[in-house]
N, C-alpha and C positions, 0 to 999 in steps of 0.2 A: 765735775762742776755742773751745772744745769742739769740736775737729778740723774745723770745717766750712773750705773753702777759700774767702776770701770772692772772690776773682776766680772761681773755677767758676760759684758762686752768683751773683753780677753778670751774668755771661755769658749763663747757662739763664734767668736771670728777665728780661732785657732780649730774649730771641730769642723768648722766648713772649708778652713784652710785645709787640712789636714784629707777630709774627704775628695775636695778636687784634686791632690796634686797623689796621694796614695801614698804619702808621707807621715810619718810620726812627728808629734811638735816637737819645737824644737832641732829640726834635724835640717843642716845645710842642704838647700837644692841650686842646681844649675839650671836655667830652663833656658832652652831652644825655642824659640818662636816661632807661630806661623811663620811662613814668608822666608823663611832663615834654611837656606840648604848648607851643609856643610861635606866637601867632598875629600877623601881619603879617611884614614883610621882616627876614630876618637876615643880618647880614653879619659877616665875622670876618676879621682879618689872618693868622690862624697855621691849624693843624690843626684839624679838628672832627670827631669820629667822632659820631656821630646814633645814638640809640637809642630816640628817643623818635619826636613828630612836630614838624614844622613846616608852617603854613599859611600861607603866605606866600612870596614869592620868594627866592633864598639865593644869596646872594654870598659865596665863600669863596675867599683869594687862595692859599692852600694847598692842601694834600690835605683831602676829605671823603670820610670812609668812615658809610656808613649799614648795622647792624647789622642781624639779622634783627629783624623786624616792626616795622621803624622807616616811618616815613611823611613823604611829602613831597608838600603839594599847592599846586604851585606852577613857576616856572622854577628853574632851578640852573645857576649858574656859579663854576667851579673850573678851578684849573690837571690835578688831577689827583683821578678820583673810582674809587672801589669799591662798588658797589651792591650788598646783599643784601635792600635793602628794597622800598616800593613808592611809586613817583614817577608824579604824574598830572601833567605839564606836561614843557616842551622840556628836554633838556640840553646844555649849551654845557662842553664840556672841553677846554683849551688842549692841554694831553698826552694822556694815558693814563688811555683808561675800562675798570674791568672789574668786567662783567657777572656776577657770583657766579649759581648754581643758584636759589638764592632770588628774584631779582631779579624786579621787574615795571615794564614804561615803558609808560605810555599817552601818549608824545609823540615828540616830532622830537629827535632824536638827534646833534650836532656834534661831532667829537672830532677829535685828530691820530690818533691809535691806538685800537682797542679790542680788547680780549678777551672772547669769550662763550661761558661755558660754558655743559655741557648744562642744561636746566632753564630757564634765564633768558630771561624775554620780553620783548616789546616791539611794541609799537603803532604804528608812524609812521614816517616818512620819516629818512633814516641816510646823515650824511653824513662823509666819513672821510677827513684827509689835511691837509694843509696850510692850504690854502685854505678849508677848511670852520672848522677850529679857530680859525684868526687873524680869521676875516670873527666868527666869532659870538662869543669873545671881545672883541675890539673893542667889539661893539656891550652887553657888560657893562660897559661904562664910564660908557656912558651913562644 
C-alpha cells in the first residue's frame, strides 16, 4: 500500500532475521531472553537462540545459537551450534560449531566441523570429524 514493495520488505526483514538469530527462514525458534535464567535440564525439538542463561544440561535436536552474554552451565548437545556466549561444561555437536569473537568454553569440545574466529576461547580437549560427532551424539541419547 503507500509504495512500500511488500516482497523487498519480506526479503531484507527475513535476511536480517535470519542473520541475527543464525537461523534459516522459515525455521521455528524458541528464544530465551535476556533476564530469563532457567535452572535444571532443557531440551527442545526445534531452534533455540539463548540469550539468557541456563543451569543445567541442554539437549537441542536443532540449531542453538547463544547470543552475546548468554550463559550456559552445564553439557550441550545439538545438531548444530553458534556460540557467542559463555558455556562451562563439554559440547557435543552432530554438524557445525562456530565459535563467534565472543565465545568462551571451559570444556571438551566434539563436533563434525568447527569455525573459530579470532577472539573466541576455549578450555579443553577438541575433538573434530566424524567419529568424534557421531560417538558424543550418540551418547545424548542416553
Amino acid at each position: 500500500m503507500f509504495g512500500t514493495n511488500t516482497k523487498e520488505k519480506k526479503n531484507g526483514a527475513s535476511a536480517v532475521a535470519s542473520i541475527n538469530s543464525g537461523e534459516k527462514e522459515g525455521a521455528a525458534t524458541t528464544v530465551i531472553a535476556k533476564g530469563t535464567v532457567i535452572e535444571g535440564k532443557f531440551a527442545c525439538a526445534e531452534n533455540v537462540r539463548l540469550d539468557g542463561a541456563i543451569h543445567g544440561e541442554v539437549r537441542i535436536e536443532k540449531r542453538f545459537v547463544m547470543g552475546d552474554g548468554s550463559q550456559v552451565l552445564g553439557n550441550i548437545f545439538a545438531r548444530d551450534a553458534a556460540i557467542k556466549g559463555r558455556i562451562k561444561g563439554d559440547v557435543h555437536v552432530k554438524e557445525a560449531l562456530h565459535l563467534m569473537e565472543s565465545a568462551v568454553i571451559e570444556g571438551n569440545i566434539a563436533a563434525k566441523t568447527m569455525i573459530v574466529e579470532e577472539g573466541a576461547r576455549y578450555n579443553g580437549s577438541c575433538q573434530i570429524g566424524d567419529v568424534a560427532a557421531v560417538g558424543h551424539h550418540t551418547n545424548a541419547k542416553n
